[in-house]
C-alpha positions as CSV (number, residue, x, y, z in Angstrom):
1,X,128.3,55.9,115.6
2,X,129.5,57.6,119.1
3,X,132.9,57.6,119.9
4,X,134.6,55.0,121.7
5,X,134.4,54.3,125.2
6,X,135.5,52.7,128.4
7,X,133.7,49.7,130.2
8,X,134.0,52.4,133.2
9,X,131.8,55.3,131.2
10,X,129.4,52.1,130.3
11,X,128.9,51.4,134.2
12,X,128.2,55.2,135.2
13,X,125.9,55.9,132.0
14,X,123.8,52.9,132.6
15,X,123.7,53.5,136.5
16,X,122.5,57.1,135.8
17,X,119.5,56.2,133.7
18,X,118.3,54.5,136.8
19,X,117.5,57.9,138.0
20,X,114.2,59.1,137.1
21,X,113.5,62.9,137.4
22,X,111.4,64.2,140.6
23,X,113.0,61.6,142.8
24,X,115.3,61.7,145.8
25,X,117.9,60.3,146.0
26,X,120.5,58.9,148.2
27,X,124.1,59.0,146.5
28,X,127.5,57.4,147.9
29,X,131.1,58.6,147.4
30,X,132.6,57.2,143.3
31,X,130.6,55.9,140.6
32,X,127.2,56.8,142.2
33,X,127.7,60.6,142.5
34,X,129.5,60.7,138.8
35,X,125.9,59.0,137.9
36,X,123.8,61.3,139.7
37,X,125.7,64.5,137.9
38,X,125.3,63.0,134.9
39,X,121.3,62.3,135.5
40,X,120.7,65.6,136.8
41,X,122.2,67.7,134.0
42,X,120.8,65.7,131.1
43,X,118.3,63.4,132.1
44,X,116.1,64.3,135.6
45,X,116.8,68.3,136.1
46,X,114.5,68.2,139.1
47,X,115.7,65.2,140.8
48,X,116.6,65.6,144.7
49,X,120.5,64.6,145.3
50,X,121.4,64.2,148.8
51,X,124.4,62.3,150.6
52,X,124.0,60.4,153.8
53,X,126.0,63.3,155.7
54,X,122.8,65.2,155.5
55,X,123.7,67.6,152.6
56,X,120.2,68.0,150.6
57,X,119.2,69.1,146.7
58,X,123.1,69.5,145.6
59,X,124.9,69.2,142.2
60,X,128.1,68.0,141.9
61,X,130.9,70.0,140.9
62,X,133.2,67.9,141.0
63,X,133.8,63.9,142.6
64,X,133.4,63.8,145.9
65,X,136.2,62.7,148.5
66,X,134.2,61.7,151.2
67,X,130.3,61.6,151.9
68,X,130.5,65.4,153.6
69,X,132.6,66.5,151.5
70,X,130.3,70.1,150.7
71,X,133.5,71.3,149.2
72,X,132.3,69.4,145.9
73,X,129.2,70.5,145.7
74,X,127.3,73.9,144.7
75,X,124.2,75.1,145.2
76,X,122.7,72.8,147.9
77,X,119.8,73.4,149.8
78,X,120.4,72.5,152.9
79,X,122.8,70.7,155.3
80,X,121.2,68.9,158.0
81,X,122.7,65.9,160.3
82,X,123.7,62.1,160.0
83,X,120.4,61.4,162.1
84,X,118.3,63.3,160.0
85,X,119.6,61.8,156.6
86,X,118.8,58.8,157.7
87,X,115.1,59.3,159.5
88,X,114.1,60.5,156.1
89,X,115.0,57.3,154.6
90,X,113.1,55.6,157.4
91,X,110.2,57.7,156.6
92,X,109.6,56.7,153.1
93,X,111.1,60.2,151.6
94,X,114.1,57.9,149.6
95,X,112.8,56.7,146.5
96,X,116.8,55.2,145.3
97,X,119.9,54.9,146.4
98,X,122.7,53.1,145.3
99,X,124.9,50.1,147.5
100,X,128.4,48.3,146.3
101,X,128.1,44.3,146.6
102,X,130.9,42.3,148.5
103,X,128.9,39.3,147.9
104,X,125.6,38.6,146.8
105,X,122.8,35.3,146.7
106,X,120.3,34.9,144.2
107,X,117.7,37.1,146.4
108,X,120.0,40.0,146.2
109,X,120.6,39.7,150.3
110,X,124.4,41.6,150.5
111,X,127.7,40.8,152.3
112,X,129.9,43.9,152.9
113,X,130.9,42.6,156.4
114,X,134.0,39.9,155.9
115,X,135.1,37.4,153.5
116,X,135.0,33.5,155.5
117,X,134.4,33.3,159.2
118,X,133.2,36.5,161.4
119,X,136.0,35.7,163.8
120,X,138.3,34.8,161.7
121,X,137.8,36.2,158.0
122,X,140.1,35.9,155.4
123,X,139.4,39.5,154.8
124,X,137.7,42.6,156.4
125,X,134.9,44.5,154.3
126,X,134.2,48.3,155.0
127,X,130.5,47.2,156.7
128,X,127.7,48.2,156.6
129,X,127.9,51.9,157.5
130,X,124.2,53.0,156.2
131,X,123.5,50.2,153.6
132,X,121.2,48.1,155.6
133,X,119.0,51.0,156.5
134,X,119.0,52.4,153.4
135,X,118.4,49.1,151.4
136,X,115.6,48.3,154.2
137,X,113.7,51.6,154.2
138,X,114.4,53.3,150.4
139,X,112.0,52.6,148.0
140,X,114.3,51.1,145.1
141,X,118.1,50.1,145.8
142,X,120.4,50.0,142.4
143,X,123.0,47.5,143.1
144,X,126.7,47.8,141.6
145,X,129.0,45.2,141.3
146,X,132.8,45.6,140.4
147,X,135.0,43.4,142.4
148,X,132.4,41.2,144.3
149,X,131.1,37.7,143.5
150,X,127.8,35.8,143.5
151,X,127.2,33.6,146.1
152,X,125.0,30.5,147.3
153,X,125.6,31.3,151.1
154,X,126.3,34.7,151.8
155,X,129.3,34.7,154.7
156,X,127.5,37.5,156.3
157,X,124.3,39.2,155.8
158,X,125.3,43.0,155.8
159,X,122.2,44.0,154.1
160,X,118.5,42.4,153.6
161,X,117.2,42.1,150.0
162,X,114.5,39.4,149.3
163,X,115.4,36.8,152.3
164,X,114.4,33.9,151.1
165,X,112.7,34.9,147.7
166,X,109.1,35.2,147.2
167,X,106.7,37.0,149.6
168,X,109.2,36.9,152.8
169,X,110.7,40.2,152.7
170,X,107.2,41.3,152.9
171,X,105.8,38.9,155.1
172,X,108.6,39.9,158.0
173,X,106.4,43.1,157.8
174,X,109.3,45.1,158.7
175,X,110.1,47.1,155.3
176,X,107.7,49.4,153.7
177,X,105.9,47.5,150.9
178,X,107.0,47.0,147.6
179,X,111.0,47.9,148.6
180,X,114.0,46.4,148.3
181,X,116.8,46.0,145.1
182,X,115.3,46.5,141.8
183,X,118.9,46.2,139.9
184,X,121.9,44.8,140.3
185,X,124.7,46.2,137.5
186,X,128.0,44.4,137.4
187,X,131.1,44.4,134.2
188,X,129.4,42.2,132.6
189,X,125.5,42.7,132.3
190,X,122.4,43.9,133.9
191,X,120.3,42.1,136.8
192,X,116.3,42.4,137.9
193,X,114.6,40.4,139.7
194,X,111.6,38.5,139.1
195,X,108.3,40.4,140.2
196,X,107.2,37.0,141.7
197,X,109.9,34.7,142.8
198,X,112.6,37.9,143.6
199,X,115.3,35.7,142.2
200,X,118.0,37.9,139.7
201,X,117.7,37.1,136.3
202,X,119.7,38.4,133.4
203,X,117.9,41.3,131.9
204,X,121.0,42.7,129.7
205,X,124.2,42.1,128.4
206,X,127.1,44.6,127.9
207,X,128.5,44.2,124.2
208,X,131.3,41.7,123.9
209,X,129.8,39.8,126.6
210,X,128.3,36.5,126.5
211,X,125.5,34.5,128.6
212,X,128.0,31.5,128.9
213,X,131.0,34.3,130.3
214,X,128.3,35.5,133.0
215,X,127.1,32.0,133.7
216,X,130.6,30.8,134.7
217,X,130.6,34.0,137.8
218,X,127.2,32.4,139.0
219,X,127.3,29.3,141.6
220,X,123.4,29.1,140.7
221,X,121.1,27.9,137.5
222,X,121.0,31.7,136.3
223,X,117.4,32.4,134.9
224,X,118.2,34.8,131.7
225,X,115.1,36.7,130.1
226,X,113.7,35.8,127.1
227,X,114.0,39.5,125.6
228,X,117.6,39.9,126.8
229,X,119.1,42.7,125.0
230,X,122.9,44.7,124.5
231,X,123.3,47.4,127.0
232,X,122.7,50.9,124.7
233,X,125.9,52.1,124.3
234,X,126.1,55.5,125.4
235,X,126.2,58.6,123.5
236,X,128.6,61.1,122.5
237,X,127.2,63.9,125.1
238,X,126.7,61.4,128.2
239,X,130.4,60.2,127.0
240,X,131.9,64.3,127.2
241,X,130.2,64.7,130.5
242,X,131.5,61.7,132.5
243,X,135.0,62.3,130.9
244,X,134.7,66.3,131.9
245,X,133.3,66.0,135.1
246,X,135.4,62.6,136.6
247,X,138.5,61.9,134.0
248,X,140.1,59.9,136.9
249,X,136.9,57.3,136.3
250,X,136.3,57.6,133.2
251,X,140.2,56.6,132.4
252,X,139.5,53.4,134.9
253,X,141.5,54.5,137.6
254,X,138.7,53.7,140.2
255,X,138.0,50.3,138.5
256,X,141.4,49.3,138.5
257,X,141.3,49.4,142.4
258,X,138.2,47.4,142.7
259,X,139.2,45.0,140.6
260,X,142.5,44.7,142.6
261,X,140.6,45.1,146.0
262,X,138.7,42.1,143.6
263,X,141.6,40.1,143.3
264,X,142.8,40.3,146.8
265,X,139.7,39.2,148.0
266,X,140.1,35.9,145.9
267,X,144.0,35.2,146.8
268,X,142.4,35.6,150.7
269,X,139.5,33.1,150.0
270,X,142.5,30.8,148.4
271,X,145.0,31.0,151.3
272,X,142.1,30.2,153.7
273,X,141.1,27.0,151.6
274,X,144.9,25.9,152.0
275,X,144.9,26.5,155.9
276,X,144.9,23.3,157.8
């Protein structure tokens, strides 16, 4: 039996087995980069890291602060430019990177824009920054959700995932073929999405959870796979590692301000329901 551990560690461990080895990889700033260390020193040695400030083929030494923060890492490559990061992605060299959900609909099409009206949200978002290219041009986008919710309507489309479901993200002909989110990974379970109709179905769920407690999050009739399973808890090394290499995280700290960042965003969507 491995030792006990934190709904936080569950998060990064399962995120980092998304990673395969001898892929690139785009990372962002928190729980993707602590997944990314963890993937390349136990499972995918030979996988490319890279952040969307243009540092190439790094290993984390420690968290990052900020997406050029080169401080935090050793042994990269090379350290090219903003444009440059993101031409590679536009040339089909990104085969994953990771995006935080705001909001999300059934065809894994993102808001990280604002909360109600575009004029006149209840609340601000960070924006898109370099998710929509990056979940438009990589070849597989992992999809975290900590504080965000699951929507019919999105308020805003930040970021396009499957449109209307089906064939139309391909149809559009304007993202290389076969793209787009392959996962989505919130507190409570694991989501794909159907190879056919690109709607999210429940795949996993983490222990302690049930289908009924992720069913009451979901404004939709959630499709839920006939071999759902537990997520694997992790393991007493992948356990050591995050704790050595982001205590901060692996204690919750992080979570604890999404989940607040979480609950503001619901007292906002409340007060603008009450406004005449």
């Amino acid at each position: 039996m491995s030792k006990r551990y934190t709904l936080n560690e569950l998060l990064i461990i399962t995120c980092a087995k998304e990673i395969k080895d001898y892929q690139n990889v785009i990372l962002g700033v928190g729980l993707p980069t602590t997944a990314g260390a963890l993937a390349k020193a136990l499972y995918a040695p030979h996988a490319t890291l890279m952040m969307e400030s243009g540092i190439i083929d790094f290993e984390p030494l420690v968290p990052l602060n900020h997406i050029a923060d080169a401080h935090s890492c050793r042994g990269f490559s090379y350290s090219t430019d903003l444009f440059s990061a993101f031409t590679m992605t536009y040339r089909g060299f990104v085969d994953v990177c990771f995006l935080g959900v705001g909001q999300i609909d059934k065809y894994g099409n993102l808001n990280t824009t604002c909360i109600g009206d575009y004029y006149k949200p209840t609340l601000r978002l960070p924006g898109s920054g370099g998710a929509a290219d990056f979940m438009s041009y990589a070849k597989r986008t992992v999809l975290t959700m900590r504080g965000g919710e699951f929507v019919d309507k999105l308020d805003y489309c930040t970021s396009p995932g499957y449109l209307e479901g089906g064939d139309s993200r391909e149809k559009t002909g304007l993202f290389p073929k076969g793209s787009g989110p392959s996962m989505l990974l919130s507190t409570k379970g694991v989501f794909r999405f159907d190879p056919e109709t690109k709607e999210l179905y429940l795949a996993q769920i983490h222990p302690g959870v049930t289908v009924e407690d992720i069913r009451r999050d979901i404004p939709w009739d959630l499709k839920v796979a006939p071999d759902l399973t537990q997520t694997e808890p992790p393991s007493d090394r992948e356990i050591d590692f995050v704790r050595q290499f982001a205590p901060a995280q692996s204690a919750g700290r992080e979570l604890a301000v999404e989940l607040t960042i979480g609950a503001v965003m619901g007292r906002s969507k409340q007060r603008g329901k009450e406004q005449p």
